[in-house]
N, C-alpha and C positions, 0 to 999 in steps of 0.2 A: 276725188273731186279736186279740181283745182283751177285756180282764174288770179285775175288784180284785182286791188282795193285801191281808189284815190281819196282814201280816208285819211286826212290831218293826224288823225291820234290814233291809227290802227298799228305806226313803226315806230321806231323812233326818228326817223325823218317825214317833212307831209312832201314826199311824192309820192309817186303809184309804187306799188310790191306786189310780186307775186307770191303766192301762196296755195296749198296743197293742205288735203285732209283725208284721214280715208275712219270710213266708219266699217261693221263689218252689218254680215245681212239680218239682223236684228235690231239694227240701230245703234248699237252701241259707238262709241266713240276712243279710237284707234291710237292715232297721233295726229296732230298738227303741223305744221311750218309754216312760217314767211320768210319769202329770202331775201337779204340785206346785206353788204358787202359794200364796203366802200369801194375796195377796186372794179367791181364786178357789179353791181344791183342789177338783178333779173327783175324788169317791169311789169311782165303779163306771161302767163303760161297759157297760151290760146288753144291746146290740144294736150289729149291726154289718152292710152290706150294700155290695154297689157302686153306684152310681147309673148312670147314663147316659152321662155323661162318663169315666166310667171311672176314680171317683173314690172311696175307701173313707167310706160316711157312719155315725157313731157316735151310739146313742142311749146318755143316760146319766141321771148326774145329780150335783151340786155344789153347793155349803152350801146343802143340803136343797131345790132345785128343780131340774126337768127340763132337759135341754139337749140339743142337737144340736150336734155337730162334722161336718164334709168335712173330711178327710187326703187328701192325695196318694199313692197307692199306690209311687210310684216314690222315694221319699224318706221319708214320714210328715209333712210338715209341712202342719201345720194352715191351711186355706185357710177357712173360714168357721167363727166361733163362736156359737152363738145361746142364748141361757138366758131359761128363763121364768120372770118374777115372779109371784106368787101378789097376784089384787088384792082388795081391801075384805076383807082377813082381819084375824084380830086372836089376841091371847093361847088364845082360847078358840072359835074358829071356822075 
């Protein structure tokens, strides 16, 4: 599972965060994250799906462009990051 909070006291900053949980098929409770990074803060993770490998992929997005993460379903730790620049733009395009 995973989405944003625009919780004041959910980070340690009050903007939005994205965040990820995985339970397993009894309910029980796996690991957590929110992600927070001063260079980087990932806002919202708007998608979310398994791959092939058997591996949780996140679409999303952070200081205002799109990104792709792979988690490890067994742990949550981030195995691939990829963000995309916006090219030949400018103030007004």
């Amino acid at each position: 599972m995973a989405g944003n909070s625009t919780s004041e006291d959910y980070a340690p900053a009050a903007n939005d965060h994205a965040f990820a949980y995985a339970v397993d098929m009894e309910g029980n409770w796996k690991w957590g994250k929110f992600f927070y990074n001063v260079s980087f803060a990932i806002s919202t993770i708007s998608g979310c799906s398994i791959d092939g490998n058997g591996n949780a992929v996140m679409l999303g997005q952070g200081n205002s462009v799109p990104l792709i993460m792979e988690m490890s379903l067994k742990d949550g730790q981030v195995l691939k990051f990829v963000s995309f620049e916006k090219i030949g733009s400018s103030e007004t395009s």
